[in-house]
N, C-alpha and C positions, 0 to 999 in steps of 0.2 A: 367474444368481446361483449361487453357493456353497450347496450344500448345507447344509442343517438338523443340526445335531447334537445339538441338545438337545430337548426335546418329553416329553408322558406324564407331567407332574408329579402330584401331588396335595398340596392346601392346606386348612390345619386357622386360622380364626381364631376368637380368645375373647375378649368384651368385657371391661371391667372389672370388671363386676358379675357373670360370670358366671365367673371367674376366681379360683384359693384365696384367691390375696395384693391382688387390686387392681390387679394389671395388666392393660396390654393386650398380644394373645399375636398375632401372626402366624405362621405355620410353614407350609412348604410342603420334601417330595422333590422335590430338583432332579434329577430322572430326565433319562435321555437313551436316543439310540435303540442305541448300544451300552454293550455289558456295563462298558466299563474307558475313562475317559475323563479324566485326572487333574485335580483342583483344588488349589486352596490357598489358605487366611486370609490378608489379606493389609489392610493400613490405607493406604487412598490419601491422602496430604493434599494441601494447597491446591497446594504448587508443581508437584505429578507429577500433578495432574489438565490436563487437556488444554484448548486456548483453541481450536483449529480442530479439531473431531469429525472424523475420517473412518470411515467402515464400512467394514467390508472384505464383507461382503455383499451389500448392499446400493450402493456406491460413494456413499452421500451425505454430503456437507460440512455442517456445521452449526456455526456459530460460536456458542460459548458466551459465559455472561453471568460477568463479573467479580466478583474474591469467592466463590471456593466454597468449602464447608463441608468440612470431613475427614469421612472418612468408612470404615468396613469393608466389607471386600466380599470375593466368594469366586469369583477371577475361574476362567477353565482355565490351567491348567498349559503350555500349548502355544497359540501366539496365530493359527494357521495360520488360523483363520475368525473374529478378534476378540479381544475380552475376556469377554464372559459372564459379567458378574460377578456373577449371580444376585440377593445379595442385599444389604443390610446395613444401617446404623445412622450417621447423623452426628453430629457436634460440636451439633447443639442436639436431640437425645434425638428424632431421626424415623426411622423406619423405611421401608423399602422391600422387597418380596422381587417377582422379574419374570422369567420369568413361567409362569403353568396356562396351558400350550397350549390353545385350548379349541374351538369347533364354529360353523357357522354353516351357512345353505343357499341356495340357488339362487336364490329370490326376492332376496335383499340384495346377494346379488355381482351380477346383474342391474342393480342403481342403483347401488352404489356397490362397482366392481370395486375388487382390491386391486391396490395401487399398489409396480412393480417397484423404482423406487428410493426407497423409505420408510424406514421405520425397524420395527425388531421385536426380537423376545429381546436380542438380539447387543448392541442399544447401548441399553434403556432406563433402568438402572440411574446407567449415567454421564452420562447425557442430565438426571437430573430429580433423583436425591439429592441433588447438594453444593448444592442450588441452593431448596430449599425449607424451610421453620420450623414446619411445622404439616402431619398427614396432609391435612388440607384441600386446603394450596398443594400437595403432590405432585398429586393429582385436576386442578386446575387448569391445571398445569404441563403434565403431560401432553394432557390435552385440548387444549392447545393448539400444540401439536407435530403432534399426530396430524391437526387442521385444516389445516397448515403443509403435513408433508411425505407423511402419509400409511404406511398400512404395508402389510407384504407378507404378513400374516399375522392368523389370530384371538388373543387375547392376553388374559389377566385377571392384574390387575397388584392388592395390596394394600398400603395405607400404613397405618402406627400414628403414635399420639404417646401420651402420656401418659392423653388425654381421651375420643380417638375412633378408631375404625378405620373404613375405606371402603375399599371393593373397586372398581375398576374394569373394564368388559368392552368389549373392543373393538369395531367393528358395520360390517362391511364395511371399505371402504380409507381412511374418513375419520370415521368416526362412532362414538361410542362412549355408553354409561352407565352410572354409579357410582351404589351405595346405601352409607351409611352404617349398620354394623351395630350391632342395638341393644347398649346395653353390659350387659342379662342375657341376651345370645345367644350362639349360635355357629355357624360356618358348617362344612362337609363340602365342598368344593370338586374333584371332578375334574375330566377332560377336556374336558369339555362346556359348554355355556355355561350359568351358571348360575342367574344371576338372575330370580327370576321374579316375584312380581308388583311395578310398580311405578306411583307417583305423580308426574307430572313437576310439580306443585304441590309438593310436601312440601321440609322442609326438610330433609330427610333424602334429595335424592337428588340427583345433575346429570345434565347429558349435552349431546351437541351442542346448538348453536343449531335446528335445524330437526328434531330426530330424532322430535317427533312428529307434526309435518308430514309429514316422510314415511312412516310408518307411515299417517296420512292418504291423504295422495295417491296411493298406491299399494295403496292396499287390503290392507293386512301381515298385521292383525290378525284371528287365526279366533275368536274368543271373542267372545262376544253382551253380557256386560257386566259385561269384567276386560281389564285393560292388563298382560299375562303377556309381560315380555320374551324368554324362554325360547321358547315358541310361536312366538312373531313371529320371533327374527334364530337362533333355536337350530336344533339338530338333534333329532331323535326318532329314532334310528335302530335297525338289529338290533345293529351292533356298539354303540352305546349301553348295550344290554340288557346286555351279557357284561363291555364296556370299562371300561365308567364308572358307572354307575348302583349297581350294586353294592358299589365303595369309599364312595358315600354313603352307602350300607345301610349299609355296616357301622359304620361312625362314627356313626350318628345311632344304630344297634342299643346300640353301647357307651356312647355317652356317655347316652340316652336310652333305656332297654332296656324300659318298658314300652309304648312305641309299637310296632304289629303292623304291618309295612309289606313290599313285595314288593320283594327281590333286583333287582327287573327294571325296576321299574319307572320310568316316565318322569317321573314328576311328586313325586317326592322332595323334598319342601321344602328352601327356601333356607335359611332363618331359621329357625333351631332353639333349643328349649331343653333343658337338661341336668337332670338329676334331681339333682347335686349340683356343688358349685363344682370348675372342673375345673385340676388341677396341670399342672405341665411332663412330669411323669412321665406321667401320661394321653393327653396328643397326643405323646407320643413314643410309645409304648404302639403309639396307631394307625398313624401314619407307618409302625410297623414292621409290621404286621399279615399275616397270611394267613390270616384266616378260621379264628383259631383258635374253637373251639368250635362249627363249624358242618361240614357237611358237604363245606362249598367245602375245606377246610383241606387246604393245598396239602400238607402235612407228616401229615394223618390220617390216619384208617382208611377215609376213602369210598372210594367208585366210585374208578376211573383218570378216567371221564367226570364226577363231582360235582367234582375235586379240580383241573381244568384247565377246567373250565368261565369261570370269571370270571379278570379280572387282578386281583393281590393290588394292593395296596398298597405294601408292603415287598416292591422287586425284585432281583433284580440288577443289574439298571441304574438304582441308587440311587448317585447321585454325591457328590452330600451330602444331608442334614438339615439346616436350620436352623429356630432357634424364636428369633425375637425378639423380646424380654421388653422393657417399659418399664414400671417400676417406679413405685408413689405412695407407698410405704411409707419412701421412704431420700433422701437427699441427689439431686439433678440429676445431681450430679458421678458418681454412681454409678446411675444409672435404668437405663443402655441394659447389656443382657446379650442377647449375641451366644452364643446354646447352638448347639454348632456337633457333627457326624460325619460322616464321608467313610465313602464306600464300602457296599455294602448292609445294611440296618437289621438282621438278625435278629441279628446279635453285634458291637454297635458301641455306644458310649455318649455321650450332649452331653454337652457342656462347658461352665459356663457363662464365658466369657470375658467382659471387662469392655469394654463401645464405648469408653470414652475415653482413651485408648491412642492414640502416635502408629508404634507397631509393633506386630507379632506373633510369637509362637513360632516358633523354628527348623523344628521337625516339623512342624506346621504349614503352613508359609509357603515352603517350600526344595523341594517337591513339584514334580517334571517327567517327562518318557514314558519315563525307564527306569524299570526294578525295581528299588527302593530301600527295602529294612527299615525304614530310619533314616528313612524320609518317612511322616508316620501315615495318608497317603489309602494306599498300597501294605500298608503293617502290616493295616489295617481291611479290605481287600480280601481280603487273604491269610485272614485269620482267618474270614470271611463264606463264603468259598470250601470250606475244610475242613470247616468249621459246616456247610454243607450237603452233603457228601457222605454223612452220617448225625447228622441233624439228633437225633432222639430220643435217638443216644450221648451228644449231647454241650451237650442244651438245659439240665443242669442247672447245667453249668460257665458256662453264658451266663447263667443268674437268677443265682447268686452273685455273677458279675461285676459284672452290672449294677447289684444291690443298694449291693455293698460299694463299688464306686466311685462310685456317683451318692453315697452315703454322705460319703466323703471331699472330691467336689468341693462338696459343701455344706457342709462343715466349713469349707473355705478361706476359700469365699465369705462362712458368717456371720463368719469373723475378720477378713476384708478387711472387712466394710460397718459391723461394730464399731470398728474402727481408724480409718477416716473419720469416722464420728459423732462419735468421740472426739478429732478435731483432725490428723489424719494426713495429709500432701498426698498428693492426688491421685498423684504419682509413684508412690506403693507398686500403684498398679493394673497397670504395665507386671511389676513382682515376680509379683505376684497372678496373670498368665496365664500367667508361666513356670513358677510354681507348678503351676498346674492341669493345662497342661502335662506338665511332667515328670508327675507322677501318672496322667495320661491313659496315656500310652505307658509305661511302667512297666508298668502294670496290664493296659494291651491284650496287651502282648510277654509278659506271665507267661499271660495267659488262652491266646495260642497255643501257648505252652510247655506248659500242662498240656494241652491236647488236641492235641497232639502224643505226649507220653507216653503219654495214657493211648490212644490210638487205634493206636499202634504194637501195642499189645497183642491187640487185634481188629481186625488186617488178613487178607486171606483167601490171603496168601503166609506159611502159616504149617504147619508139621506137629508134632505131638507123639510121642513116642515114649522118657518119660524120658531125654529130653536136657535 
């Protein structure tokens, strides 16, 4: 097979009720294993979606079903190993983002090896969006693919709609199970497999047909009397402790800060709750994180050893951002909001773009492997790159930015979703993201223009001498 290119995500989701405005939030960093990997927005619809699937990974065919739904998605830039379309939103307000690489161990490949020509990252996205009306049917859809053809890989895949969100986790090469998250919750999602305790009774969960028969028949389960899928099909590991464990910390530290919980540790609840209803600004906040305010802070005053200790969150092998919003508060026509950033979190900003669109922005959308200013994955890179060569010069220029532009994209957005209530067609939405647009990149291209300026000034090829 073709090597892995993507992997190392982490995923933030929030129910309705636990949510400022009433929506339901998925978000997940589409991390990869290198630094620079390009994407781009992009709206697939019905005629340029595909009727005979091929992988280029994996080499499997998969005839698709009739009728697919439009949809957004953020495939790569360069098609040498697929599409990768990460994430996105269709024509009836459902969500999808695929996928938190995530863990499994030795007992479950044992029963149920992974399967070389299956499906994984590379084709789930296009496999199960255009094709489902409810996060429900996306859990089902998929579950039944993965009985079919099997995959090559561990995988934790989340769907929204309007009403429910449900996380699914993959279980060896053909078995998987999904919980439905409560809607005053939220989740903290790394590497690792996550989900832990569950009821194969509740209505609130699926999974394969036999998967707790074999947890049965094979003796899976170490607990005396709790059904902890984490235990049974997960990992406990040391890189656990440094990897993954710790981006839970921190998110459940933030969103949750009077909970006392260990850095390290392995049993970090699944199912969290938050001390206060949590905005877009808040899980972008974490997506971009590095342990600000603790000793881990990759940018602080700790140790060399406190400061490289764990993996942040917000990397440089941050490809994109996405936060997919489904709205209760406004028209259908305008629910799905695709918040979208390219390139690593510490100086980048979402946007929220409108799903019902049958295009995308130029800058945006026109991103490929050269170097290109005028493409906003290459702008956000370039700017993330100097941002960290002295993060401290130049963190105050990234709050302003971040402030005044999240600022402005909400200006747009309340006068776009005032103009629809008020009778406006839907057309004005494709205006509405080149709007946002244009102000995205405007505003990123002046942020690296002033730290440019002002960093010119404190380079260290420099002498004074009244000249």
């Amino acid at each position: 097979m073709t090597k892995r290119i993507k992997g190392s995500c982490t995923t933030i989701l929030v129910g309705k009720k636990a949510s400022l405005d009433g929506s339901t939030i998925i978000s997940r960093n589409d991390d990869g294993h290198e630094a620079l990997d390009p994407e781009k927005f992009v709206v697939v619809n019905p005629a340029d979606q595909p009727t005979d699937y091929q992988a280029v990974i994996s080499g499997v065919n998969i005839k698709l079903p009739d009728n697919p739904l439009r949809y957004t998605s953020i495939p790569n830039s360069i098609l040498t190993n697929g599409i990768w379309p990460a994430a996105g939103i269709n024509s009836d307000n459902v969500a999808m983002s695929a996928t938190e690489t995530i863990t499994t161990n030795a007992r479950v490949l044992g029963i149920d090896p992974y399967v070389a020509g299956g499906i994984g990252e590379e084709d789930l996205v296009t496999l199960v969006l255009p094709y489902i009306h409810s996060a429900r049917e996306g859990v089902e859809r998929l579950g039944q693919l993965l009985a079919e053809f099997g995959t090559y890989e561990p995988n934790g895949i989340a769907f929204s709609d309007n009403n429910e969100i449900w996380w699914l986790e993959t279980i060896g090469g053909h078995h998987w199970a999904a919980k439905r998250i409560p809607d005053d919750a939220y989740v903290v999602a790394p590497n690792r497999m996550n989900i832990d305790d569950f009821d194969f009774a509740a209505d609130d969960t699926m999974a394969s047909a036999d998967l707790a028969d074999l947890i049965e028949t094979y003796h899976l389960n170490p607990d005396f009397d709790r059904i902890n899928l984490r235990h049974i099909f997960g990992s406990a590991t040391d890189k656990d402790t440094v990897y993954n464990n710790p981006r839970a910390w921190f998110g459940q530290k933030y969103f949750t800060p009077d909970v006392d919980q260990d850095p390290q540790g392995q049993d970090l609840p699944f199912i969290c709750h938050a001390n206060r209803k949590i905005s877009i600004e808040d899980v972008k906040y974490v997506l971009s994180s590095h342990y600000q305010n603790t000793q881990y802070d990759v940018y602080g005053d700790g140790t060399e050893s406190d400061k490289t200790k764990f993996r942040p969150i917000g990397i440089n092998r941050n490809h994109d951002v996405h936060i997919l919003q489904i709205r209760n508060d406004v028209p259908a026509s305008i629910a799905g909001i695709h918040w979208l950033a390219f390139g690593a979190n510490t100086f980048n900003t979402v946007v929220p773009f409108y799903a019902n669109v049958d295009d995308t922005p130029a800058a945006y959308k026109d991103a490929d492997g050269t170097f290109n200013l005028n493409h906003m994955y290459w702008l956000s890179c370039t700017t993330a790159l100097l941002g960290d060569t002295d993060f401290d010069l130049y963190e105050d220029f990234r709050n302003t930015f971040a402030l005044e532009a999240m600022g402005a994209y909400r200006k747009i957005q309340n006068d776009t979703d005032a103009a629809i209530k008020n009778g406006a067609d839907v057309s004005i939405l494709k205006s509405a993201n080149e709007q946002l647009s244009n102000e995205s990149f405007t505003r990123q291209t002046k942020l690296l223009g002033d730290m440019v300026t002002f960093g010119s000034e404190h380079m260290k090829l420099r002498y004074n001498l009244n000249d």
